[in-house]
Structure formats: C-alpha cells, structure tokens
N, C-alpha and C positions, 0 to 999 in steps of 0.2 A: 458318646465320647466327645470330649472336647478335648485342646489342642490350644498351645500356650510358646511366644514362638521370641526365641532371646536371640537376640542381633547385636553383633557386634563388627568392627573393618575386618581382624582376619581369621573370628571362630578361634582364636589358637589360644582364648585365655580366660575372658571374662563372661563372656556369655556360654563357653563350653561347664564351666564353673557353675555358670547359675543353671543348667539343664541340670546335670550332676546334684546340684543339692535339692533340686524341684521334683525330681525323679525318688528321691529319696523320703523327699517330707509329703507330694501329694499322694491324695489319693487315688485309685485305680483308676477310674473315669474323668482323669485329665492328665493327660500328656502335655511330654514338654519335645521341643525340638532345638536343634539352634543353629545357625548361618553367619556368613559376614559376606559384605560388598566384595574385598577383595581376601580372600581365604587365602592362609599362609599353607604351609607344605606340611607341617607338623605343629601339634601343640607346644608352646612352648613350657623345654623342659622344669623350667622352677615352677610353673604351675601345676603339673602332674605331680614335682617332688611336693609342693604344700598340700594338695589334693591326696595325694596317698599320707600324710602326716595326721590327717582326720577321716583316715578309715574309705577313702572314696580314688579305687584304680581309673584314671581317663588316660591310661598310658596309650591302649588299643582304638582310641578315638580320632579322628580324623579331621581337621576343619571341611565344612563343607560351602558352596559359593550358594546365598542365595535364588532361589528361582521364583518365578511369576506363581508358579504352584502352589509352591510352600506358603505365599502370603495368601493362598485363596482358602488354604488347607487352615491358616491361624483363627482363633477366637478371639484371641487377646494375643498382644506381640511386648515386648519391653527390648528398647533402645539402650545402649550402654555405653554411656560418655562418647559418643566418636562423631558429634557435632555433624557440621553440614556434610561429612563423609558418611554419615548411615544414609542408608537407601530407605524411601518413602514407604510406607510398611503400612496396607488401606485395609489396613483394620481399626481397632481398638488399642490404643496404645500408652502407652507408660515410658518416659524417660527416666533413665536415673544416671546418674552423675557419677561415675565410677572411673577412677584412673585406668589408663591400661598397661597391665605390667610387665608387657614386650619390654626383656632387656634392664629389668628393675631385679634387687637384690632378692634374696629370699627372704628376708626380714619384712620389705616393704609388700612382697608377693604377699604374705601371710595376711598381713592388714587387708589388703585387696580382698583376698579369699575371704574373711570374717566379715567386712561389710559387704560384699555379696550373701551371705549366709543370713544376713540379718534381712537384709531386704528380701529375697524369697521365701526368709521365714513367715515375714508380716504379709507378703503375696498369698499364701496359702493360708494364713492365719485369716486375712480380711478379705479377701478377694476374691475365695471362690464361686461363691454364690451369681456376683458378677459376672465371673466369667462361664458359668454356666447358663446363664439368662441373656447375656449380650447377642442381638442380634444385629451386629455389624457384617457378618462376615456373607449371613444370608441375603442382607440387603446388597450388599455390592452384588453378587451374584443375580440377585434380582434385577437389578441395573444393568449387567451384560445381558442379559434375556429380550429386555421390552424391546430397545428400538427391534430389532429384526424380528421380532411378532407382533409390534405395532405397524410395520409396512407391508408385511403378510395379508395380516386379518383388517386392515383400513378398510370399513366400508361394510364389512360380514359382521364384526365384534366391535364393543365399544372396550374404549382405555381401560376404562374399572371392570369388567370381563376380562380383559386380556392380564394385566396386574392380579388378579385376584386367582386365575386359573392358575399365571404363572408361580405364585406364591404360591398356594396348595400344593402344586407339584414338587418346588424346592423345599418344602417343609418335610416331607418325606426323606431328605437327605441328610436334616440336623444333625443326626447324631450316627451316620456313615462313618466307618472307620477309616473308608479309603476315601477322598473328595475329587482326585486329579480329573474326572471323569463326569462331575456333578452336571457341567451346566451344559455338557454337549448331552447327557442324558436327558435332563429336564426340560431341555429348548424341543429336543424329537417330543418326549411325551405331553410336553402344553400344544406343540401342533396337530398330535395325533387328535387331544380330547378337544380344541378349540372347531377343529374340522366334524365335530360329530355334533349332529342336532342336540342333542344334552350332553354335558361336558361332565364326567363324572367327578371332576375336580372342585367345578364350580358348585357343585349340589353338596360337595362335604366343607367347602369354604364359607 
C-alpha cells in the first residue's frame, strides 16, 4: 500500500477536493489522505455544493490538522497554492498552484474544482509508478534510526552493518498499512538482530 498525502492551510476545500477525486480515479493500492497547518471547523460549503454537482458527497468530511505522523505515513505529498504557510512535508513532493476558494463564488469554486480534477487526473495517469517506487519516506525513517544505533553499537558494529541491518528491517514495513508505529518497531528489532552474533537482517541484506 502506498499513501499519497494533499496539504492545504485549512483542509476545508482544495486538498479535501483533490483526496475526493484521487480516491475516485486511483487504484486500490494507493491511498490518498489530506490535512492542513491550520484546519478550519467545517468544509467550506460551496465546495461540498460543486463536489456533489459532479457525483462526489464530502458533506460528512471533516478538515483534519496535520500531524508528524501523517508526513511519516506519505509516499508522495502535493502542496496546494498556500505559499510559505504550508508546512515542510519530508517527503516527496509536488506543488501546484491552485487558488483557494474560502469565500469565492460558486462559479469560481467550480473552476477550482475542474483544475484540481485535472491535476489528479495527470497524478494518476503519470505518476504512479513513482509513487509506488519512491523511496523517500523509507529513507527519512532510516535517518531517525542510525544516530541512536550508531552510539549503541560504536565500537561492536561498523556504520555499513548498522545502515544495512537497519535498512533490512524497515524494508519489511514498505508496504504496512498502519506506519504510526514503524520506526519505534524497527529501532527494537535492528537492536535485537545487531546484538546476536549473526544478524538475520544482515545475511538477507
């Protein structure tokens, strides 16, 4: 499974939109999610009236505030017009230039809605392969593991042991439906295998 993650300031319009039509157009083995910095109280309702206009209820949806989690949980994230107000998203990422149509008429909301539509069409049309093969989200997660099993095992294990078990281990977790849990997992079981005279990590790495 992979995991596809749309950011916008308050979830209440453009990036709810672009989950909604990504959900619709991809396929089973990627998901979409969506967030914003500061998440408003309700979607705003001219989006929900152009969204039900084209067959798609986000009445029963909620904005939600992004968390540390969710960007660990992304494969691929895309930013939605909201400049130095989106939050730093360490993954793989896509900006795209979209108005936001907090407080815009339903003429203009529609526009909005169809180039979202378009841009998540060409996302799944060109992009998934990418997002299926990117491994950004693994390597950060690689990255919070070493230092604290590099000052562990200093002196027992060399770097490219410690890197290489650790890798093995999180490779196991790619395609985890749940992630929130991955690297306090994988940090026990590289200590467990780095602590045993053969490391069953490093003989399948």
């Amino acid at each position: 499974m992979r995991y596809v993650l749309f950011v916008c300031n308050h979830n209440a319009g453009r990036s709810q939109m672009a989950q909604a039509f990504f959900e619709q157009l991809a396929p089973a083995d990627v998901e979409a999610e969506s967030a914003g910095s500061d998440p408003a109280r309700e979607i705003w309702p001219t989006v929900v009236e152009a969204m039900r206009e084209v067959g798609i209820d986000i009445a029963g949806r909620r904005p939600r505030k992004l968390l540390p989690e969710m960007q660990l949980h992304a494969d691929w994230a895309v930013t939605m017009g909201c400049g130095d107000a989106c939050p730093y998203v360490p993954t793989m990422v896509e900006a795209w230039d979209i108005e936001d149509p907090a407080g815009r008429p339903i003429e203009e909301v529609r526009e909005i809605r169809d180039t979202i539509a378009q841009h998540v069409g060409e996302l799944v049309d060109t992009k998934l392969d990418a997002i299926r093969s990117d491994r950004t989200a693994h390597q950060l997660r690689l990255a919070q593991l070493l230092p604290a099993l590099a000052r562990e095992f200093e002196g027992r294990r060399s770097d490219a042991e410690i890197r290489a078990c650790a890798d093995a281990v999180l490779a196991r977790y790619d395609d985890a439906p749940v992630r929130t849990h991955i690297v306090t997992l994988a940090l026990r079981q590289t200590r467990e295998c780095l602590r045993q005279e053969h490391c069953d990590a490093l003989a399948s790495a």
